[in-house]
C-alpha positions as CSV (number, residue, x, y, z in Angstrom):
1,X,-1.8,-20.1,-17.8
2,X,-1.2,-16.8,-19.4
3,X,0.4,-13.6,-19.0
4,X,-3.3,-11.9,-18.0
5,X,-3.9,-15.1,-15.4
6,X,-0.6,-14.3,-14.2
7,X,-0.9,-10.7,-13.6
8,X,-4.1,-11.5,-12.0
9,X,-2.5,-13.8,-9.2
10,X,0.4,-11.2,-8.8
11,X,-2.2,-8.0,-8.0
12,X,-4.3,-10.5,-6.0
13,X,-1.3,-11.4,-4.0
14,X,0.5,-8.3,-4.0
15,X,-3.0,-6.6,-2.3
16,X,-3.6,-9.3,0.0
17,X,-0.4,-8.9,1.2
18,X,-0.6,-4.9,1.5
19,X,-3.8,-5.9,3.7
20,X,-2.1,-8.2,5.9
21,X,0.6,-5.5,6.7
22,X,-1.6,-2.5,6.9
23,X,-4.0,-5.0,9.6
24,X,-1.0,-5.8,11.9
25,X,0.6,-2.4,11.5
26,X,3.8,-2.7,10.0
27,X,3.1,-0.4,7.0
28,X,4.9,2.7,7.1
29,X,4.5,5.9,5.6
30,X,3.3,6.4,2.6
31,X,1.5,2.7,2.4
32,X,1.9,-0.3,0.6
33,X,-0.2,-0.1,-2.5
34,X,1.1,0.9,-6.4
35,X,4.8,0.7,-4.5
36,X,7.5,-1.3,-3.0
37,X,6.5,-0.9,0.6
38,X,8.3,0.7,3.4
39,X,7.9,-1.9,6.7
40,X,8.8,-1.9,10.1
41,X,12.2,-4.2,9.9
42,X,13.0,-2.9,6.7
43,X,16.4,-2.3,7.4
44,X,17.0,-5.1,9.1
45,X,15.2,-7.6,6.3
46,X,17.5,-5.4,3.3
47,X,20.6,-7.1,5.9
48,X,19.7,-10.1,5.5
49,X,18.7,-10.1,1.9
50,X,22.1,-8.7,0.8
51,X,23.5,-12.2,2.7
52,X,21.6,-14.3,0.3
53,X,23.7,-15.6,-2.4
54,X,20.8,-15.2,-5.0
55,X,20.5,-11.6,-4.6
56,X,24.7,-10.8,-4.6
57,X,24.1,-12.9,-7.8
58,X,21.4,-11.4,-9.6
59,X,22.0,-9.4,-12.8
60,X,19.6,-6.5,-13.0
């Protein structure tokens, strides 16, 4: 597989995804497409993602 078959799987995820939340109506303002998305639960999920050991541990 290369990078383009890659990128091609991530968009096609990324916008089915962005579907999925704009159908069950936990997009928020201003929408999930060309951005991270803003979500009902956000805060919430950003808790527990800050417990995972893999994200305190991530260089970036």
């Amino acid at each position: 597989m290369d990078i383009k078959e890659i990128k091609q799987i991530k968009k096609a995820l990324r916008d089915k995804i962005g579907r999925k939340m704009e159908e069950t109506k936990v997009a928020m303002f201003p929408g999930v497409f060309k951005r991270i998305p803003n979500f009902v639960g956000i805060a919430e999920a950003t808790r527990h993602l800050n417990e995972l050991s893999e994200w305190r541990n991530a260089k970036i």
